[in-house]
C-alpha positions, 0 to 999 in steps of 0.5 A: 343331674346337670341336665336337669339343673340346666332346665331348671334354671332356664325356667325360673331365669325365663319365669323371673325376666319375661312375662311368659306363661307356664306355657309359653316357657314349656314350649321354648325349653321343649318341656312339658308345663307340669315341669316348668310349673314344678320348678317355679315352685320349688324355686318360690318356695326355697329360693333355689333352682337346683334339683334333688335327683342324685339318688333317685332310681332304683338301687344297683343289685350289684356293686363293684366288688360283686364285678370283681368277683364275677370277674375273678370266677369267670377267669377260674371257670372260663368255660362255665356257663352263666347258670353255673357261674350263677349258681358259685356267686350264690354260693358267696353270697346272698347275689347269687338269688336273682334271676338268670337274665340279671346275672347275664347283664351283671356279667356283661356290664362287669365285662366278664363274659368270654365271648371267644368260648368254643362252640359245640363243633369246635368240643366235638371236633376236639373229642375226636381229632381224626374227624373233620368239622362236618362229621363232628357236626354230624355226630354231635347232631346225630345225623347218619352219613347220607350218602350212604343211606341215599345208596340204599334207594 
């Protein structure tokens, strides 16, 4: 917002003290003329430079307590996936109806993703602790051992 007022009121301090064109300022301040041309006349009219953008844009879907409690379910649930943490946040409240892909940013702005979570190697590796990590692999993909069918041939 600071930026905007800054712009501002180098275009009416330019407009007031120069004999600039609407042009010639929009090229000095690297902005477009429509810009300067709406700040001269904001200006005129209320005799203030300042802007009114501190609530412009689109509203956030989630507020700081909605962090909190993702936050809250993803340390109860640390192995729950975003569908499913999506799916108990509905269960709260009304947050709970956006689209997946939302809810993943909400996690991630909210810094509640786990991003240490074990992968499938390490779950099937943890299923059967006699198997080493390339036949977990293969039985969790469903590959045959090769060596024994290249044996058939």
């Amino acid at each position: 917002m600071e930026a905007h007022n800054n712009i501002h009121l180098q275009i009416v301090t330019l407009h007031r003290f120069t004999n600039k064109t609407q042009t010639e300022i929009a090229n000095d301040l690297n902005t477009t003329q429509s810009t300067v041309s709406r700040a001269i006349k904001k200006y005129e009219e209320t005799g203030d430079a300042k802007t009114d953008y501190k609530n412009c844009g689109r509203k956030p879907l989630f507020s700081d307590r909605d962090h909190r409690q993702m936050r809250l379910l993803v340390e109860r649930n640390p192995r729950s996936t975003a569908a499913e943490l999506k799916d108990d946040m509905g269960a709260v409240g009304p947050k709970g109806d956006c689209c997946l892909r939302t809810f993943q940013k909400a996690l991630k702005s909210a810094d509640a993703l786990v991003l240490n979570r074990p992968t499938q190697m390490e779950n099937a590796a943890e299923i059967d602790l006699n198997v080493s990590s390339k036949n977990a692999a293969d039985r969790l993909y469903g590959r045959e051992n090769r060596s024994k069918s290249n044996s058939d041939f």
